[in-house]
Residue frames as a rotation matrix with the C-alpha (Angstrom) as fourth column:
UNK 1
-0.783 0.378 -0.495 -2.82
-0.522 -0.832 0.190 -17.57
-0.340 0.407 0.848 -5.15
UNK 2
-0.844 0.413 -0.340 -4.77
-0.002 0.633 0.774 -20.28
0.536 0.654 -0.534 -6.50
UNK 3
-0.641 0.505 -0.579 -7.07
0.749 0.244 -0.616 -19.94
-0.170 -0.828 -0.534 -2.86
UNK 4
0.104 0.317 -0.943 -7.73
0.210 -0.933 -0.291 -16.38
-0.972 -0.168 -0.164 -3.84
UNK 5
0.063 -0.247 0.967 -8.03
0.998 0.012 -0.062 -15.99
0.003 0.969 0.247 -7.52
UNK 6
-0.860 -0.043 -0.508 -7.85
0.068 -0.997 -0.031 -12.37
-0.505 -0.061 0.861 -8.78
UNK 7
0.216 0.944 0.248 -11.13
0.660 0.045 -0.750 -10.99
-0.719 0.326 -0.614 -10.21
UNK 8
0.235 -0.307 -0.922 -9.18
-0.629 -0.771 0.096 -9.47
-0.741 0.558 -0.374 -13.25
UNK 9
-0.492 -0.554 0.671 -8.83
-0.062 0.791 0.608 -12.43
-0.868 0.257 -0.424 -14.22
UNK 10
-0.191 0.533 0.824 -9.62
0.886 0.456 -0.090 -12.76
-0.424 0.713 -0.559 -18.07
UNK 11
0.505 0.199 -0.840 -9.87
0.244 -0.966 -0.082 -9.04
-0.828 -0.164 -0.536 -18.57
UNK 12
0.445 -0.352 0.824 -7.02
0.828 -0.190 -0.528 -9.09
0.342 0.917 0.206 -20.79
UNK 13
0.678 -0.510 0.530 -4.94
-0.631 -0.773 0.062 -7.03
0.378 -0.376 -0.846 -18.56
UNK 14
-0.288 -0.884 -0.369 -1.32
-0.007 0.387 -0.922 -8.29
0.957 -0.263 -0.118 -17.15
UNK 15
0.959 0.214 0.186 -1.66
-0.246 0.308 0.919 -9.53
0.139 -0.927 0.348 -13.28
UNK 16
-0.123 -0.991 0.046 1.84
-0.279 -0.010 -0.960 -8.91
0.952 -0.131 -0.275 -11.34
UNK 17
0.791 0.537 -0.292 1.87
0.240 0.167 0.956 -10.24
0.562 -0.827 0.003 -8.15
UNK 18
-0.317 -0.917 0.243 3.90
0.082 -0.282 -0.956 -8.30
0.945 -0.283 0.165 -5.15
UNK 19
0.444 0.673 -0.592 2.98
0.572 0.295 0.765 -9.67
0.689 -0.679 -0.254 -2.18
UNK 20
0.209 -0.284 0.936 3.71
-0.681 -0.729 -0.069 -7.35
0.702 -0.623 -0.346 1.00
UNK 21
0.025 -0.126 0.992 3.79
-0.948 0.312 0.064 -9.93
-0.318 -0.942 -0.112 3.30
UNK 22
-0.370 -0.724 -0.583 6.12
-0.811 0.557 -0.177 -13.39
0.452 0.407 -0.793 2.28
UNK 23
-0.894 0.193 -0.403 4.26
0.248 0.965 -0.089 -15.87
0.372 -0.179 -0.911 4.99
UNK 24
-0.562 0.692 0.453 0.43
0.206 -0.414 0.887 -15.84
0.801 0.591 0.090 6.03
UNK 25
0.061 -0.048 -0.997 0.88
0.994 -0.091 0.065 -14.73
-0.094 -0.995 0.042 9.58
UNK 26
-0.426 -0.241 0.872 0.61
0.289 -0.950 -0.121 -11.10
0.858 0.200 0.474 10.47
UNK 27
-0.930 0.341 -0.138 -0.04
0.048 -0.258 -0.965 -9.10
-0.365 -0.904 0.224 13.95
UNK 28
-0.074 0.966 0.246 -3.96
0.932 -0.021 0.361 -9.29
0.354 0.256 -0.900 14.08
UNK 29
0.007 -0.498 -0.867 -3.78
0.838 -0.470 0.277 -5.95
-0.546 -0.728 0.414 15.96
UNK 30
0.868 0.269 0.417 -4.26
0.479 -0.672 -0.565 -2.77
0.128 0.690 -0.712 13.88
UNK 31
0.739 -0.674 0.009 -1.83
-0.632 -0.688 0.357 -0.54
-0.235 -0.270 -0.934 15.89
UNK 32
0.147 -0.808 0.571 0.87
0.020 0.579 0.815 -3.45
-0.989 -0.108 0.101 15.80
UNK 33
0.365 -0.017 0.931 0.06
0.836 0.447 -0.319 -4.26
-0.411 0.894 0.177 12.17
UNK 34
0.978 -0.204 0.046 0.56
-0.126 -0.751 -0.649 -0.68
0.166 0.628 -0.760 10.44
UNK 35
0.547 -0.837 0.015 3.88
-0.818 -0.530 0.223 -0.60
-0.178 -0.134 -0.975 11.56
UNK 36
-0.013 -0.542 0.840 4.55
-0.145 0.832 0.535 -4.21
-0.989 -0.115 -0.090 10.51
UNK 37
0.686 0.259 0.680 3.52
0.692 0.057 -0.720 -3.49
-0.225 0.964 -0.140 6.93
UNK 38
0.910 -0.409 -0.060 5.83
-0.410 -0.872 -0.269 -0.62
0.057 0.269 -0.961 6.85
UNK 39
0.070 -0.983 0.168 8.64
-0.771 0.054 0.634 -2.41
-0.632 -0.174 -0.755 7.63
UNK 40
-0.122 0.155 0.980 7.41
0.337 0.936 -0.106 -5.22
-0.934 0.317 -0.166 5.25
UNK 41
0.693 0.545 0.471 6.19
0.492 0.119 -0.862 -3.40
-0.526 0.830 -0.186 2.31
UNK 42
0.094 -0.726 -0.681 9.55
-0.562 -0.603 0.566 -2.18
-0.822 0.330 -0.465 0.85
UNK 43
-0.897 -0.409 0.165 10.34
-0.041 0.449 0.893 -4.56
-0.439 0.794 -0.419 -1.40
UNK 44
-0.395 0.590 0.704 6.96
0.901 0.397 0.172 -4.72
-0.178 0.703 -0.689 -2.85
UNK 45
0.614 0.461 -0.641 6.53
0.217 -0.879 -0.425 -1.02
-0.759 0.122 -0.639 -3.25
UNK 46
-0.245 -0.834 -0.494 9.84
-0.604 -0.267 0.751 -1.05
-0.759 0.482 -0.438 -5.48
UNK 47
-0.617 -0.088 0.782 8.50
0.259 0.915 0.308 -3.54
-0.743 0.393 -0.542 -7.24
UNK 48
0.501 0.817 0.286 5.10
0.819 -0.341 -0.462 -2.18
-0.280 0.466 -0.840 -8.16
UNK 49
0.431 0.001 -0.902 7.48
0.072 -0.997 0.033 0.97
-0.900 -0.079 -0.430 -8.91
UNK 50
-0.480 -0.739 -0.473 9.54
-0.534 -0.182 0.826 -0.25
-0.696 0.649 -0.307 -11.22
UNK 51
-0.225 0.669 0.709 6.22
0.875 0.459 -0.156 -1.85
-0.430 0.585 -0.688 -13.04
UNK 52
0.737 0.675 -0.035 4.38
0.495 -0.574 -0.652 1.22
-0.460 0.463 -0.757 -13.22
UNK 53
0.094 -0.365 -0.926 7.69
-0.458 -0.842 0.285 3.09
-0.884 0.397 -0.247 -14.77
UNK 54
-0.687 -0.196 0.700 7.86
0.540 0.507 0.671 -0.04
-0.487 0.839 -0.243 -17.34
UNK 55
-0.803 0.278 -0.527 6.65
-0.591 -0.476 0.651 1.42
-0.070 0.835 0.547 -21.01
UNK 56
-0.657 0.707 -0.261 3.51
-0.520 -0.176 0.836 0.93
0.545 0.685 0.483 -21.36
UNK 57
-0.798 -0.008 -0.603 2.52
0.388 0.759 -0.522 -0.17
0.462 -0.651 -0.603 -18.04
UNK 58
-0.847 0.257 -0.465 0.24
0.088 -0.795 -0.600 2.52
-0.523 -0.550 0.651 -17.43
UNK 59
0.311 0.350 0.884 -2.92
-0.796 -0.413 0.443 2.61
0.520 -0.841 0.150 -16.45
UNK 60
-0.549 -0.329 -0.768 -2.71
-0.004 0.920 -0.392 0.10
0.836 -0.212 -0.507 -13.27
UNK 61
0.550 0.644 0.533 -4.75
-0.629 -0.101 0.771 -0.53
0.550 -0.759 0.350 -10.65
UNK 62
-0.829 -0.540 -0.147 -2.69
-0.135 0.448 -0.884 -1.86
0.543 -0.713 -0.444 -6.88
UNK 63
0.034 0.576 0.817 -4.66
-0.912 -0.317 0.262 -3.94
0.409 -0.754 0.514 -4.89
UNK 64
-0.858 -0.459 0.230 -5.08
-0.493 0.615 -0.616 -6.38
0.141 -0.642 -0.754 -2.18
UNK 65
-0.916 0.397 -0.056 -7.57
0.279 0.732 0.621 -8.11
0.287 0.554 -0.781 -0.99
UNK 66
0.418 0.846 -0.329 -9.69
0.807 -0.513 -0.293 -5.67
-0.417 -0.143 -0.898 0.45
UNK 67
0.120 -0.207 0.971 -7.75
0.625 -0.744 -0.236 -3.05
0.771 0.636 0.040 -0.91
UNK 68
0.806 0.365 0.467 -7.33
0.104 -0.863 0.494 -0.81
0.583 -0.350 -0.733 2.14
UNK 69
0.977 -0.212 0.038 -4.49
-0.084 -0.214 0.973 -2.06
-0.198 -0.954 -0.227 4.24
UNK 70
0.147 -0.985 0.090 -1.50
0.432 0.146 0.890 -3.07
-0.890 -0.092 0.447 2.58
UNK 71
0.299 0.345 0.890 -3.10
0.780 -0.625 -0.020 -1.29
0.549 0.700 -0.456 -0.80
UNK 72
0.929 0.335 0.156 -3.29
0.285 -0.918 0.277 1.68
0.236 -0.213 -0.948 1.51
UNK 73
0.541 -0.785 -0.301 0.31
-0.199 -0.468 0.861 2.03
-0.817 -0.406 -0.410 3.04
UNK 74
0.043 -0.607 0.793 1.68
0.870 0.413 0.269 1.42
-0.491 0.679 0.546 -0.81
UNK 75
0.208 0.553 0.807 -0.25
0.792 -0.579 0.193 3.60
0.574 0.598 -0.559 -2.42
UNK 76
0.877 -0.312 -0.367 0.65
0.027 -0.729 0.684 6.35
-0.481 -0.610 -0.630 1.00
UNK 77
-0.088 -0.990 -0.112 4.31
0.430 -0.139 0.892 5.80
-0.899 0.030 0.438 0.20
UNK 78
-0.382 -0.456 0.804 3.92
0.907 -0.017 0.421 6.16
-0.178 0.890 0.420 -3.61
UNK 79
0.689 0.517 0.508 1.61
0.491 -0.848 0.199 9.48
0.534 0.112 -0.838 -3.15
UNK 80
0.821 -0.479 -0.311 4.45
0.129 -0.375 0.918 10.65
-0.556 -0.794 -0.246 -0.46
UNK 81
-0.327 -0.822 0.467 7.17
0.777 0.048 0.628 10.09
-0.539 0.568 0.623 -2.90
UNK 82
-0.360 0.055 0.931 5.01
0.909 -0.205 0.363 12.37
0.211 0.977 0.024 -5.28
UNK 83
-0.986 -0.118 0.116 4.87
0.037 -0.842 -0.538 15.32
0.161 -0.527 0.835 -2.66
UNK 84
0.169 0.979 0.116 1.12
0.185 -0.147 0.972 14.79
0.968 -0.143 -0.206 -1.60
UNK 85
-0.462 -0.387 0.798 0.66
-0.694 -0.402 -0.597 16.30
0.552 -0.830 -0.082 1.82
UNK 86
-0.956 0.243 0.166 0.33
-0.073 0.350 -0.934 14.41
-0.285 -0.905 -0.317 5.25
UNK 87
-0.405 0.890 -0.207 -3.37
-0.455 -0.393 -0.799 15.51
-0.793 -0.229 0.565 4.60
UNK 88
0.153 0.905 -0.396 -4.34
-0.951 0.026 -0.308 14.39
-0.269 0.424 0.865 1.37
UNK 89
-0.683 -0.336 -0.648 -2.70
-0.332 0.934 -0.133 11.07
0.650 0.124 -0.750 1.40
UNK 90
-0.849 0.517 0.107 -4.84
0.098 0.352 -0.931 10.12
-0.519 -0.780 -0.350 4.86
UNK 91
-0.247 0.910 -0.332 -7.67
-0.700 -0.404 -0.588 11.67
-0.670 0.087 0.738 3.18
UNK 92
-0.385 -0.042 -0.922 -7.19
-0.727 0.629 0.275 9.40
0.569 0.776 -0.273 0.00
UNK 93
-0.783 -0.544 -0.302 -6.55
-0.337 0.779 -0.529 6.48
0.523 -0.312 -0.793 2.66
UNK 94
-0.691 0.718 0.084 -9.89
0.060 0.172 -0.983 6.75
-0.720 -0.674 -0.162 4.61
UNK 95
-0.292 0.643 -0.708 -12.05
-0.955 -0.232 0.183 6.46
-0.046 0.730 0.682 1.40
UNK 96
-0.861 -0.214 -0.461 -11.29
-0.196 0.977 -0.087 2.87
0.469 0.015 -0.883 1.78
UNK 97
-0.962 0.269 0.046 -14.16
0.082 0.445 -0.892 2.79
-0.260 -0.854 -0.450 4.32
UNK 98
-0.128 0.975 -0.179 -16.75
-0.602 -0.220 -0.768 4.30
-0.788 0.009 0.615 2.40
UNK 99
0.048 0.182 -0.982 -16.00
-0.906 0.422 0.033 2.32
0.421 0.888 0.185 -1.13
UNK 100
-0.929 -0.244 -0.277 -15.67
-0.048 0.823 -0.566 -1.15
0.366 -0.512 -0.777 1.84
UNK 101
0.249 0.961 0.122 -19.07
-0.371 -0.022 0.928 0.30
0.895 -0.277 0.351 3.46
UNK 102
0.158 -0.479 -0.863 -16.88
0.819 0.552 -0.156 -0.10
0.552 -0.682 0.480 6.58
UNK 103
-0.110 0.057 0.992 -18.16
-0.194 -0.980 0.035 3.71
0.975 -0.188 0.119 7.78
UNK 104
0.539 0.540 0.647 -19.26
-0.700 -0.140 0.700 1.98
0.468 -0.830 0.303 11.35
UNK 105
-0.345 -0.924 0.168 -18.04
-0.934 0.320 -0.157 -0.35
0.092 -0.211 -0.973 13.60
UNK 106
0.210 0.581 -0.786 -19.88
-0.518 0.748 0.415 -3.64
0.829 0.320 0.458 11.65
UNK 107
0.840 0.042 0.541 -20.50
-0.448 0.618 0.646 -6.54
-0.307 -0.785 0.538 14.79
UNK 108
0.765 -0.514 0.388 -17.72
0.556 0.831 0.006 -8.87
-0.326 0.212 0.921 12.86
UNK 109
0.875 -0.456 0.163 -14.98
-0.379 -0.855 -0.353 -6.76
0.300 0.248 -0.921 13.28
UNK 110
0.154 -0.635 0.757 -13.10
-0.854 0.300 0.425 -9.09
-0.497 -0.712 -0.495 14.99
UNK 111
0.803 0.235 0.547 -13.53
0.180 0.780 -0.600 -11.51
-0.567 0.580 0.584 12.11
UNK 112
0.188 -0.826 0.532 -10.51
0.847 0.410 0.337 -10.30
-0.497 0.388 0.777 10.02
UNK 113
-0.478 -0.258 -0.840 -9.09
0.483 -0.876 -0.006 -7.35
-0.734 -0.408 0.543 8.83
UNK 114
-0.782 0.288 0.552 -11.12
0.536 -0.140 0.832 -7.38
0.317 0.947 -0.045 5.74
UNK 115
-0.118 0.936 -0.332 -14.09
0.745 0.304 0.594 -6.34
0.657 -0.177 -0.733 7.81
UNK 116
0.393 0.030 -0.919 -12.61
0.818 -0.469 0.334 -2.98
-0.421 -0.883 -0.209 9.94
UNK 117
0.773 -0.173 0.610 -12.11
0.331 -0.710 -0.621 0.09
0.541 0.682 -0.492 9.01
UNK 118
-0.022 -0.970 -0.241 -9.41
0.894 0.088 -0.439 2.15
0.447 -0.225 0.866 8.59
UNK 119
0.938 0.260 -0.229 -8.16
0.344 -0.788 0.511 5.10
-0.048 -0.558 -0.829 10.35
UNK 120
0.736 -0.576 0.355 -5.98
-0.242 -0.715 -0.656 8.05
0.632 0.397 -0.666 10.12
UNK 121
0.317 -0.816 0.483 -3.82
-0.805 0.038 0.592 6.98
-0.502 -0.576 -0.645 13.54
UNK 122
0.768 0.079 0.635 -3.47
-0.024 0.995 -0.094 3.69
-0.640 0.058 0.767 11.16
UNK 123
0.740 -0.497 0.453 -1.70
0.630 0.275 -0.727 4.95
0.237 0.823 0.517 8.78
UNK 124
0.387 -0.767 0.512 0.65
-0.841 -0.521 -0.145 7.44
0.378 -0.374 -0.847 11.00
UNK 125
0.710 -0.392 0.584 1.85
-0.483 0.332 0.810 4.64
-0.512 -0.858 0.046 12.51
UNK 126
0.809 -0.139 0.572 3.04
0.472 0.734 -0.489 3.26
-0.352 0.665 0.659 9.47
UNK 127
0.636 -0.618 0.463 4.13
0.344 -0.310 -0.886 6.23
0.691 0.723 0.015 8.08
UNK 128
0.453 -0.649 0.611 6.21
-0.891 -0.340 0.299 7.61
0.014 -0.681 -0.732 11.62
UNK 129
0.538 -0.676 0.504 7.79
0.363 0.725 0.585 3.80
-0.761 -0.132 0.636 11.33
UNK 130
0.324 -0.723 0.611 9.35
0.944 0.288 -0.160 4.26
-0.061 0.628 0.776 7.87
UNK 131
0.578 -0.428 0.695 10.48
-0.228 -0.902 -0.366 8.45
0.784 0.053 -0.619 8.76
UNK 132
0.448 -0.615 0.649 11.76
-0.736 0.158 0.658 7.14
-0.507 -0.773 -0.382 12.34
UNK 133
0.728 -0.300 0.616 13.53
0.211 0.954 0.214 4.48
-0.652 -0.026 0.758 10.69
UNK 134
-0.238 -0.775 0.585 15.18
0.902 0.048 0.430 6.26
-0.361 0.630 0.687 7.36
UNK 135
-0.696 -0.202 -0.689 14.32
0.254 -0.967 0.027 9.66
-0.672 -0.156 0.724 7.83
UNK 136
-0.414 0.437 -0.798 12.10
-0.704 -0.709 -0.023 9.98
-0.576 0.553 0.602 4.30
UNK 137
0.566 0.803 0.187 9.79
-0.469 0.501 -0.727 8.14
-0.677 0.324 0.660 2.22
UNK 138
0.686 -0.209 -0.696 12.48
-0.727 -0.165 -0.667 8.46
0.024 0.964 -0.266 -0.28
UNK 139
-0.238 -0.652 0.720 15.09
-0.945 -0.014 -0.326 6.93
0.223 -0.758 -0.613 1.84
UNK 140
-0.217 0.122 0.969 13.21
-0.637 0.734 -0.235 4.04
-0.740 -0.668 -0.081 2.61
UNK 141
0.938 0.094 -0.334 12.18
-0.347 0.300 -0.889 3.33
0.016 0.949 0.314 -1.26
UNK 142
0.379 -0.871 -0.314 16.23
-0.570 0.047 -0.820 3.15
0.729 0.490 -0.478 -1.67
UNK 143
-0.248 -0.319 0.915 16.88
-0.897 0.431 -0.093 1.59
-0.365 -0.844 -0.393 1.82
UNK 144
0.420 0.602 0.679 14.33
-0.215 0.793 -0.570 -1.54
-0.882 0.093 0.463 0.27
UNK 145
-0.213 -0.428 0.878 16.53
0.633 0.624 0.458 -1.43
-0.744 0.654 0.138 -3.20
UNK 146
0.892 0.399 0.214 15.10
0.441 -0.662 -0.606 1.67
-0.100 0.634 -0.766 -5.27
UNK 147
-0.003 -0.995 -0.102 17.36
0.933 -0.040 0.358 3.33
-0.360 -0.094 0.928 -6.81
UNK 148
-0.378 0.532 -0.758 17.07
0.310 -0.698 -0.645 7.13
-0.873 -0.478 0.099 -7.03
UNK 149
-0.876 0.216 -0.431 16.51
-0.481 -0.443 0.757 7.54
-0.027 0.870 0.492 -11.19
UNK 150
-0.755 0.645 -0.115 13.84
0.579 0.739 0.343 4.86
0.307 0.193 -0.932 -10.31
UNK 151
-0.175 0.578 -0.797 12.07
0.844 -0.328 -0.424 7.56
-0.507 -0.747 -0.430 -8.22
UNK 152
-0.455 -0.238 -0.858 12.78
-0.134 -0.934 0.331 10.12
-0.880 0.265 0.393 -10.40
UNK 153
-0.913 0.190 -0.361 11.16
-0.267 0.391 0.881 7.97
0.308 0.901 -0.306 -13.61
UNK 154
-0.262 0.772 -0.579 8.29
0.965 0.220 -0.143 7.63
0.017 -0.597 -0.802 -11.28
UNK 155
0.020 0.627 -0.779 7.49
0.556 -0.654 -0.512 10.77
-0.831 -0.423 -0.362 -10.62
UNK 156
-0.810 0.133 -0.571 7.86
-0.579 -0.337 0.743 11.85
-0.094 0.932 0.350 -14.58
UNK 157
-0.892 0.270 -0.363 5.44
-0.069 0.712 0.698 9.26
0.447 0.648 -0.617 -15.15
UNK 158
0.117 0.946 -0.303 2.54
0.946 -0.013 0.325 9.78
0.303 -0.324 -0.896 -12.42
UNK 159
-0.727 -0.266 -0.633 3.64
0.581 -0.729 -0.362 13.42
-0.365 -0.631 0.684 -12.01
């Protein structure tokens, strides 16, 4: 973390760190990658869950370092857990491009994933890995260690 400070630093706000991905290798590959974050970001979606139900943990802001790709398939699961539809979760998810300014396809796309927008097949692929895999968002929260009053203390709390 030291490479990559957070810019919250000093704020005067608590800084949890739940990293989605344990070593700093990852398919370069969009299509590969959505589905490699899904199968990766369990444990750090339980994590950030069982922050945001801690007392007085609320507000919070979840991000990465661009905020769009492993931000985005957390944030999908935790809006799935809270019955948003198919539709406005994707919809949420593709803002990323206008608040990135990543509406086109910029020459240095191929430079890293900070630099490409996202897209709606991006995040089906994610989300058809963790329904083909454990049937429900919910399912896979509890498959990664959630346990179901955790979900249930979640959705009292961002319901």
């Amino acid at each position: 973390m030291a490479d990559r400070p957070d810019r919250c630093a000093g704020l005067g706000v608590e800084h949890c760190h739940f990293p989605v991905f344990t070593e700093q290798s990852w398919p370069d590959d969009q299509v590969a990658l959505y589905p490699y974050m899904a199968e990766q970001a369990g444990r750090a979606t339980v994590a950030i869950i069982r922050q945001l139900i801690t007392p007085g943990a609320l507000p919070a802001l979840v991000h990465c370092a661009s905020g769009k790709d492993r931000t985005g398939v957390v944030v999908a699961v935790i809006q799935t857990l809270l019955n948003a539809s198919d539709t406005e979760v994707t919809q949420d998810f593709l803002r990323s491009n206008a608040a990135l300014d990543l509406t086109g396809s910029p020459a240095g796309a191929a430079i890293g994933h900070g630099t490409r927008p996202v897209t709606a097949a991006h995040l089906l692929h994610a989300m058809v890995w963790i329904r083909s895999h454990h049937g429900s968002v919910s399912a896979y929260l509890q498959a990664a260690g959630a346990t179901e009053v955790e979900l249930e203390a979640l959705r009292g709390v961002l319901a």
